[in-house]
N, C-alpha and C positions, 0 to 999 in steps of 0.2 A: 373493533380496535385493530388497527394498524400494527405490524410486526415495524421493529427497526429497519431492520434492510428494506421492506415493501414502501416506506417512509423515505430512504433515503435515495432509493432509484425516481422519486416524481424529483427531478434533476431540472431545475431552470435556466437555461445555457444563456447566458451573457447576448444583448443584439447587437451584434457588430456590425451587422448589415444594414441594419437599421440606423447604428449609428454614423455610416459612412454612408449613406445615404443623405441624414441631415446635412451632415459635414458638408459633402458634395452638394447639397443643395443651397446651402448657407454660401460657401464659396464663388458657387456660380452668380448669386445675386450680387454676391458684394463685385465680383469682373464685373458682370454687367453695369452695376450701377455705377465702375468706375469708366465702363467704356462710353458711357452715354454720358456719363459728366466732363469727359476727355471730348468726348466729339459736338457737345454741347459747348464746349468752352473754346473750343474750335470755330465752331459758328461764328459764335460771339467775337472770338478772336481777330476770322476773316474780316465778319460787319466792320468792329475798329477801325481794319486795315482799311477798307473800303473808305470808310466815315474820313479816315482821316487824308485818306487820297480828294475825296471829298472837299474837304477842307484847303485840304494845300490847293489843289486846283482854283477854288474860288481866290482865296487869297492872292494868288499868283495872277486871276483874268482882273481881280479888282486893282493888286497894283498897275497894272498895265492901265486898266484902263484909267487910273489915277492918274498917273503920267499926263496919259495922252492927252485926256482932258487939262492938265495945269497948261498944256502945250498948245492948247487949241487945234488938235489935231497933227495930219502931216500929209505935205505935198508931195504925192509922187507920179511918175510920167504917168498918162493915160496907157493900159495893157489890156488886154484879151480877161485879164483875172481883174484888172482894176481898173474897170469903165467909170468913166465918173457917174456919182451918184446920182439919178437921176429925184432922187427923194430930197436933196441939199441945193436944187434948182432955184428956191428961193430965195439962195444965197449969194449974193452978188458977187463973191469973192473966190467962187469953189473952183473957178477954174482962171488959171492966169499964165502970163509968159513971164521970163524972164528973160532977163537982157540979152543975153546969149538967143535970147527966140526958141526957147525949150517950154515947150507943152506942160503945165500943172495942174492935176485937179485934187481937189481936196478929200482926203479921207480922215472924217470925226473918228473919235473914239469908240463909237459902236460899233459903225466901219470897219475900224481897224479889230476891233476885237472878232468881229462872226469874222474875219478874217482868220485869223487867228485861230478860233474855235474848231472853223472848220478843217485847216489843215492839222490840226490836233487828233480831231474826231477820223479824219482819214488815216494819220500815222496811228495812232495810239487807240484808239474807238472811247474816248472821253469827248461827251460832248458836252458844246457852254454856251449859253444863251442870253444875252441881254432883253429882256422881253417886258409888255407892260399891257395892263386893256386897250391904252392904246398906243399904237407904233405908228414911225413913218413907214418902216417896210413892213410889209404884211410877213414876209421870214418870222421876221421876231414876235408875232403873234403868240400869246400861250397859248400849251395844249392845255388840256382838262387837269391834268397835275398841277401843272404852272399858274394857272387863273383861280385855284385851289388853295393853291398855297397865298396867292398875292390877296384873295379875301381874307385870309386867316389874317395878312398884314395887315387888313384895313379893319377888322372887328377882332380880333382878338389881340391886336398890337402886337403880336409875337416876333421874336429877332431874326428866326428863322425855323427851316421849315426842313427835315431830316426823314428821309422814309425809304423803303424799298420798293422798289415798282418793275412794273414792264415794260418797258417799249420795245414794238416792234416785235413783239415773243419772246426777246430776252429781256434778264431779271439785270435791274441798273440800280447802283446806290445813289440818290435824287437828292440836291442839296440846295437850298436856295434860300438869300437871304434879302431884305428887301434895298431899294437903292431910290433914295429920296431927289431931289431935283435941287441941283446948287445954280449958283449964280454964271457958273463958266456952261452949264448946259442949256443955258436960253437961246444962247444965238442960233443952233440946231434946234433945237426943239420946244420953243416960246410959243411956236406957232400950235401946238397943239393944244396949247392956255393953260400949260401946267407953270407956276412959278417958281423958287428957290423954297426948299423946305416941303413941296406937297410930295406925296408920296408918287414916285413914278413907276414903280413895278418893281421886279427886283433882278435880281444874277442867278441866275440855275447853272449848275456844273451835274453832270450826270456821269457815274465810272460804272463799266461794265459790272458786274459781278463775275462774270465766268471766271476767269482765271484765277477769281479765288476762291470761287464754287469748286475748282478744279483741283486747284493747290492744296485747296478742304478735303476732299474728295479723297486725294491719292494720302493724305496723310492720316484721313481718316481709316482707310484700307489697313495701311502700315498698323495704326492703333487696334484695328480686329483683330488682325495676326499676330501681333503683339500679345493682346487681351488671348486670343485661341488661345499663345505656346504657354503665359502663364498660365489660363484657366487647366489647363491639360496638364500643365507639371504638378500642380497642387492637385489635380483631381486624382493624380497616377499617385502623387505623395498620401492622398489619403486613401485609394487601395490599397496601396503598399504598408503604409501604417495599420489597415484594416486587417490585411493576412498576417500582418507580424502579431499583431493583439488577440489574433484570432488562433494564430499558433503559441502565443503563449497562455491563451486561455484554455484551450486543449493540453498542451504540456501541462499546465495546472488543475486543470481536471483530471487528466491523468495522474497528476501524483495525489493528489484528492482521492483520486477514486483506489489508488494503492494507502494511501495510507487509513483512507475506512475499511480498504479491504484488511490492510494489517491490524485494523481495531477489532475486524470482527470476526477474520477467518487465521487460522492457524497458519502460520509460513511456510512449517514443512510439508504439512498432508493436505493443504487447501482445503481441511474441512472447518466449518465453523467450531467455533472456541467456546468457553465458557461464558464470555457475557453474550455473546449471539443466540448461544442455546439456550440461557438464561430468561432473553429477552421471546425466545416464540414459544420456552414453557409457560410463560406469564398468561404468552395470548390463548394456551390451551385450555389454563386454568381461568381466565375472564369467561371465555366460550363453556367451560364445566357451570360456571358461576351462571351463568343467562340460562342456558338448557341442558338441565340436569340428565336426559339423556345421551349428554356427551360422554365418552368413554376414550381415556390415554393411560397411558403407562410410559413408564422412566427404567430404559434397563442403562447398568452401571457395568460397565466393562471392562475387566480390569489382564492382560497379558500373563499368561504363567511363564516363572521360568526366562522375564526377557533380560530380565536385568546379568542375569549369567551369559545369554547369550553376548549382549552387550559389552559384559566385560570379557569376553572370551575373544571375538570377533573383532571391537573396536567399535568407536559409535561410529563413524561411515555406516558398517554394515549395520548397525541400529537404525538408523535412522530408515534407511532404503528399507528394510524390515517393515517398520511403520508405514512407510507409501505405501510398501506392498498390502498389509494387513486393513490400511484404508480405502485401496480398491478395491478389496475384497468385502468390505463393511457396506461399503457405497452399493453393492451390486445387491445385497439383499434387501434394501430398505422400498420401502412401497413409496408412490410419490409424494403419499402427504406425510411421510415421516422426516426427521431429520438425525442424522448420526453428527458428533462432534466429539475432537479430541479435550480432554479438558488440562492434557499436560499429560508428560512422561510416556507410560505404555497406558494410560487409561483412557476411555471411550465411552461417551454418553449417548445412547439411543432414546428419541422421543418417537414413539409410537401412539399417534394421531388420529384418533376415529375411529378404533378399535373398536368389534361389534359386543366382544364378551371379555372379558379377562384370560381365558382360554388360551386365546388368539395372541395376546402377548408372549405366552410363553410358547407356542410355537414359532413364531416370530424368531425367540432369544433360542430358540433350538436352532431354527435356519442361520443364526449367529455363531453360535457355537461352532457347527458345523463348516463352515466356511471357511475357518481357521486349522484343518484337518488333514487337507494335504500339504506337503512341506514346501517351502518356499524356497526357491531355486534363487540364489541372490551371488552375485561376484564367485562361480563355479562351486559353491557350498551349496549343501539342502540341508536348511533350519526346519526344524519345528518346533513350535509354540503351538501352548495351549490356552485356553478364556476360562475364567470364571466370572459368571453375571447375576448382577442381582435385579430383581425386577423390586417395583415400587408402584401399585396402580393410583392411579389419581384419585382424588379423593374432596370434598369440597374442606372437610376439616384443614386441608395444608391453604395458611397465608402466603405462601410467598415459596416463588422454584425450588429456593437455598433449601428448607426443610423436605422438600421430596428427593431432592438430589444427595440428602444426609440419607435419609431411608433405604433409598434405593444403595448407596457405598455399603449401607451395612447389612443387607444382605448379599452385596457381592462378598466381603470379607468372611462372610457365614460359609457362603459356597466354597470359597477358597481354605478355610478352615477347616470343613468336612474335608478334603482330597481335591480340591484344584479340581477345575473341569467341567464342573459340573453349573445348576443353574435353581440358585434360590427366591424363595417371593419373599418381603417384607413381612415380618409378621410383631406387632408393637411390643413383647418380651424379648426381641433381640435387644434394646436399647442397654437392658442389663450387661447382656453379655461384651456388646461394646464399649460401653462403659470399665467394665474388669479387663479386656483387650487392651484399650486406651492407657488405662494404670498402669500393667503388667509394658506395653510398650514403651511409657513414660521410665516406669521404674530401669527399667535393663540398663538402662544406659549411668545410671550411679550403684547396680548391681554390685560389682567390683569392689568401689569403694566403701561402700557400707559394709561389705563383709558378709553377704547374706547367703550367698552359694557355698556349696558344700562338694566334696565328691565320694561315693558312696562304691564300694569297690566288689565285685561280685567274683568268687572265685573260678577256675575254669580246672576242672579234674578233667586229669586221662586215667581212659578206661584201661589202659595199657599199665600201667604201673598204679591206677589206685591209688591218685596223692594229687596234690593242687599243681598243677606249673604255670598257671599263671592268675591274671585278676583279668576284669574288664572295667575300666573307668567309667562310671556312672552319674550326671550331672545331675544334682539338687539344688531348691531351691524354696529357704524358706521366706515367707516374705513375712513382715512384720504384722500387717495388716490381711493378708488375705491368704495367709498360712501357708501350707507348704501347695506349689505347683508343679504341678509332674510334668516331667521335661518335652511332652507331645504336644504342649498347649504354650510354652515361652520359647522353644526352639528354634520354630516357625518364626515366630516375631522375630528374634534377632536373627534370624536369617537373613531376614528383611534390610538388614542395615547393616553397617560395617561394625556393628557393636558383637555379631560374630565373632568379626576377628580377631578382638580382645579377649572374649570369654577363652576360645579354643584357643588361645595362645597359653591362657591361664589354668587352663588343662589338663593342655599338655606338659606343660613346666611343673604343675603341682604333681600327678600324676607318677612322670618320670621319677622326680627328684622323692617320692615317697617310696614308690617298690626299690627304687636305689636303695633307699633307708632300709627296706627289707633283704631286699640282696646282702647287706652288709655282714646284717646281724644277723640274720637267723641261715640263709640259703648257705650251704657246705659241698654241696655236691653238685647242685645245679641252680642257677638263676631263674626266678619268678619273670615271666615275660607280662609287660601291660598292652591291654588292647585299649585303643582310644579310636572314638570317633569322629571322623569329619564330617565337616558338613559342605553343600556343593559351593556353598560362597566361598570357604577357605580354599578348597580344592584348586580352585577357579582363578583365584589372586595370583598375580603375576610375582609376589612377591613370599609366595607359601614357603617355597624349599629352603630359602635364606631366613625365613621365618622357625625352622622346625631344627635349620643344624646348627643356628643361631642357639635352640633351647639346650637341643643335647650334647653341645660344647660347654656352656656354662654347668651345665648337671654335671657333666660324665660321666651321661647314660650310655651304656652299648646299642647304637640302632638296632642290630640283632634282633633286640626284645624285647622292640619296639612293634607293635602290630597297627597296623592304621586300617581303620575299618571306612568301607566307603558301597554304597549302595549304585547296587546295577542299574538303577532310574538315574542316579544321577551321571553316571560313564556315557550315558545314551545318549544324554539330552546334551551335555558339553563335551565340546570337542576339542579343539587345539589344544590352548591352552591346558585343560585338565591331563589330557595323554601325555603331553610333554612334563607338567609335574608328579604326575603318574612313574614315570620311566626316570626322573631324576630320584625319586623316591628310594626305586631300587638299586641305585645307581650307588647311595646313601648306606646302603644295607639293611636297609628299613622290611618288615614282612607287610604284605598286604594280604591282607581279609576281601572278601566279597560278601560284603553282608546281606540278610535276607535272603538270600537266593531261594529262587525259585518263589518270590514273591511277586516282581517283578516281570519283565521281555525275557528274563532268561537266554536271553541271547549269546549263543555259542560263535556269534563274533567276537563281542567283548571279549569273552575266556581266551580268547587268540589272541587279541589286542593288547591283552591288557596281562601284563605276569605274575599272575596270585601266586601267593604260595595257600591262602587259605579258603577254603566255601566255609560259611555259616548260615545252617539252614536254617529257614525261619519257625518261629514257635508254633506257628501254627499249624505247621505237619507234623511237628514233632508230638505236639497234645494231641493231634487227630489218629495217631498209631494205633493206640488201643480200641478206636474205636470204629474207624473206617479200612477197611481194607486198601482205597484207593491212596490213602496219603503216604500208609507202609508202603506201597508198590512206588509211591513218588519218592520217598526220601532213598527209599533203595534203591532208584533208577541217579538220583543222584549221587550215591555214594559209587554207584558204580562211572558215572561220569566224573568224581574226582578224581577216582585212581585213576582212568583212561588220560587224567591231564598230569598227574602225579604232583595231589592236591591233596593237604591234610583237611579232614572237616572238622567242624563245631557245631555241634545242634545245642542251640539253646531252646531253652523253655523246658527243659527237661526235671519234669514235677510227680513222677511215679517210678517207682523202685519197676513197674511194667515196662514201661518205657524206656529206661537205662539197660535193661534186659536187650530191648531190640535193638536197641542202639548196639550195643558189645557185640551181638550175631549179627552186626554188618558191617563187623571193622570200623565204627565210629569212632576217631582218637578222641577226639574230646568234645565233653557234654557241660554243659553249667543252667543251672535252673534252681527253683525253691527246693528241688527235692534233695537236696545238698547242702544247698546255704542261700538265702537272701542276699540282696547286697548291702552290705554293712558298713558304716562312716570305720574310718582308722582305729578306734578303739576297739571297736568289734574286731577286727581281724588280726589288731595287737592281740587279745584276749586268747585268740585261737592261735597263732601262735609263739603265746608261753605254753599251752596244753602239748602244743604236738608243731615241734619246728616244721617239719617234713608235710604236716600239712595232709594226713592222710586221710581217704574217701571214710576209715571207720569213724576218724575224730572227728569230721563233719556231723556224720552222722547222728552221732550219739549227743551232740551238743546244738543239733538242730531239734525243737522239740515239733518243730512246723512237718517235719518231713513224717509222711502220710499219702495215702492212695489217692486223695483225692483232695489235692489244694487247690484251689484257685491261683493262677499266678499274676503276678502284676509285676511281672520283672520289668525295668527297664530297659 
């Protein structure tokens, strides 16, 4: 079985050559056939001319000799050209005087005409012959024409006698008609015992031909040259029509050949598309179907992180991004494999003839890999990262669509665990895609239904022993599929611009509730709310007018306001984010550096970027009591926020041990279960009717969770 493209290059080119070949051959016969019908007609033409020269001539020697004869000839002086006849001696009358005593001899009509004939035949080369079997002068004898033709008078009775002949070498039109015996030719020639009415021979006129053999000739010439310049203008006319058809039958394959290329290959990265790669998964899986020792695999490739790039950059630099990332795809594929975009930042690898399944996933490792040093694009260095999911062929899949679902959903697995990394198909993800797919469906009437919550976690200083602020907590119960902890939908909507609604929703609820608290209960000092971002809002070009939009309509103090944002996402975007970064502060807004020391850690950022707060992550916080290495790390940090003149937060802080070490390192503020949970508004109504001020003992004693060894699950 034939691929499409392997199908579409047996390319059958149009024969122009061919067909301008017939052409020119067709044309040439029809010149020809007109030059030969032109010079045949010609011929024919001259003969006419001849025939009819022919004709006049006799016409002209017969009336004469009509004449002569009604006249019984004529008397003229005896000369050197007109001795008297000596053949008319019988004639008692042929020579006479007249009164005057002048000399007469008689010249007949025959006489007179070879007379005649002959100074004809000397001016003009027409000769004319009175002639018969038998003559008085032997002159007038027929030749073998003449004697030819006068048989045909006497057995064929014919009126006359028309032909072409030779004499003498040249070609003469011969004409002769027969000439019966009257009653006025007996006195001359009675004596030969012909009567009146017998047949006596006949009149021959003979015209050259040459000079219209000639006049044929040269006009025939004319007619070749004629026939050459049209045959040669039609024949140049159907080259000429042959490169024009031939160039637009190339223009036309050309755009044929772009516009299957644009059916089958992608326009920005020239690599094949989805029905192309569609159509040589097919042939992988026909070739699995015939020999079951055939072996392929489907990795699914999906860009981290590009869609920020993209919005941060501008799609120019997305797209250049993409060439880039697809020459670099291109360069690790073996030759019988095929990589193909399927649309956006996603990338389908078929790997063809795999020896083991092993081999695939080394394969999507050299993939991975590939995308790892950063790309140098319009004086920027981007990086991105891939997550892929493999999908090995299998005879159970009818048809590409269903391996190419497999394969998406374990890139989505991969990407789900932490971006980066590289998943195999395993037939239990279908569930979890499934709950994805809902949870992805649902977000976007989240809002409207009413189903999120915000659960608010207190934040105590070690320093006074009392709450100063909360940290905004997102929840999420669903109706159907209960409550989802905010690690497994946050992702999702980060995915879309349905982000940007929630975290707008927030932050307006958020604000506009500690305000609520500020009111009533704060006397001496205001509750600060920590809220977090995520990198899609960060990143939006329209964040800051989105945030002083909220806390104008509140009238919240940005003061205390705390915007929390992870050092992974500072790293990865650039422009955009530092400029809304620095507007932030600009705003009076505090920023957080969440996580730290989770992340790069990168003591660039801390330069770049003007926290006022670090929040160390839970997980060196819980590790204190038990690791010496994580004490030495949070205390290496705390000693690097005072060195920036940074307040910290260690959250996850779930042991009265731990809040200990916290205090003996200058930590101002800690928040974790071992204090308080975070709690929907009622709950932290509740604690503050107990104890306005919010202090570490009333926590305490009203938390019954708070114990040496909780589990925590803060958010």
């Amino acid at each position: 079985m034939k691929s499409l493209d392997q199908q579409l290059t047996i390319f059958v080119k149009l024969p122009i050559v061919k067909l301008v070949v017939l052409a020119i051959f067709a044309w040439s016969a029809l010149v020809g056939y007109s030059l030969d019908w032109n010079i045949s007609n010609l011929q024919d033409e001259q003969a006419k001319l001849a025939i009819s020269a022919a004709k006049s001539n006799w016409d002209k020697d017969q009336a004469f000799r009509q004449w002569a004869t009604k006249h019984g000839g004529v008397y003229v002086q005896p000369t050197e050209r007109t001795p008297p006849n000596p053949y008319l001696a019988h004639l008692d009358r042929r020579d006479v005087v007249t009164t005057e005593g002048m000399k007469l001899t008689l010249m007949n009509p025959a006489y007179m005409l070879r007379q005649m004939t002959t100074e004809f035949e000397d001016t003009y080369g027409v000769k004319g012959k009175i002639t018969g079997k038998i003559t008085l002068n032997p002159v007038n004898k027929p030749d073998a024409w003449e004697l030819a033709a006068i048989e045909r008078f006497e057995n064929e009775q014919v009126t006359e006698v028309l032909e072409q002949a030779v004499i003498d070498g040249a070609p003469y039109m011969r004409y002769m008609k027969p000439m019966y015996m009257k009653k006025e030719c007996e006195l001359c020639h009675g004596v030969l015992g012909f009567k009146a009415g017998d047949l006596r021979g006949g009149v021959s006129v003979s015209i050259p031909m040459t000079p219209y053999l000639n006049a044929a000739n040269e006009t025939s010439r004319s007619m070749v040259i004629t026939h050459i310049m049209v045959w040669l203008s039609g024949s140049v006319g159907f080259v000429a029509f042959g490169l024009y058809a031939r160039r637009r039958h190339i223009e036309r394959s050309a755009l044929l050949a772009r516009l299957e290329h644009g059916a089958l290959y992608d326009a920005l990265t020239g690599l094949p598309n989805r029905f192309l790669f569609s159509d040589r998964l097919n042939v992988s899986m026909a070739r699995q179907a015939r020999d079951r020792s055939h072996l392929f695999a489907v990795c699914f490739v999906d860009l981290d992180r590009f869609k920020n790039l993209n919005d941060s950059y501008g799609h120019a630099t997305g797209d250049q991004l993409l060439k880039e990332v697809s020459a670099r795809f291109s360069k690790v594929l073996r030759p019988s494999d095929t990589v193909a975009r399927m649309g956006g930042d996603e990338f389908t690898f078929l790997l063809d003839g795999i020896s083991k399944s092993q081999e695939a996933y080394q394969i999507a490792e050299r993939i991975l890999h590939s995308v790892e040093t950063p790309f140098e694009i319009g004086g920027q260095s981007l990086k991105v990262g891939a997550s892929i999911g493999i999908c090995l062929g299998d005879r159970k899949y009818q048809s590409p669509e269903e391996i190419l679902r497999d394969a998406d959903t374990a890139m989505y697995r991969a990407k789900y665990l932490g971006k980066g990394r590289i998943d195999i198909f395993e037939p239990e993800m279908h569930a979890e895609v499934a709950r994805t797919t809902r949870i992805e469906h649902d977000l976007h009437v989240v809002l409207e239904q009413n189903e999120l919550s915000i659960h608010y976690q207190p934040i105590v200083s070690l320093n006074t022993n009392r709450v100063e602020g909360f940290e905004a907590l997102l929840r999420w119960r669903h109706p159907l599929l209960g409550n989802i902890p905010p690690d497994q939908f946050i992702p999702i909507a980060e995915g879309s611009d349905v982000i940007q609604h929630i975290g707008q929703w927030v932050l307006e609820k958020a604000c506009r509730q500690v305000d609520i608290w500020n009111r009533l209960h704060a006397k001496e000092t205001k509750f600060f709310i920590s809220v977090n971002l995520s990198a899609r809002q960060v990143s939006h070009l329209n964040f800051i007018n989105v945030v002083q939009e909220t806390l104008e309509r509140v009238g919240f103090d940005p003061a205390y306001l705390h915007c929390e944002v992870t050092e992974t996402l500072l790293i990865n975007d650039q422009v955009t984010t530092r400029d809304n970064m620095a507007r932030l502060r600009e705003l009076g807004v505090q920023l957080s550096a969440d996580d730290f020391g989770k992340g790069y850690s990168s003591l660039n950022y801390l330069q770049d970027f003007s926290f006022n707060t670090l929040k160390i992550d839970k997980q060196f916080v819980q590790g204190m009591g038990t690791q010496g290495k994580d004490k030495r790390l949070v205390s290496s940090i705390m000693r690097l926020a005072k060195d920036f003149g940074l307040s910290v937060v260690a959250e996850g802080n779930e042991t009265r041990e731990q809040m200990e070490n916290l205090r003996r390192l200058n930590c101002r503020w800690v928040q974790g279960y071992y204090f308080c949970p975070p709690l929907p508004v009622d709950g932290i109504n509740r604690l503050l009717k107990t104890d306005a001020r919010l202090r570490a003992e009333t926590l305490l004693a009203m938390n019954p969770g708070a114990c040496e060894n909780i589990t925590s699950k803060a958010g």
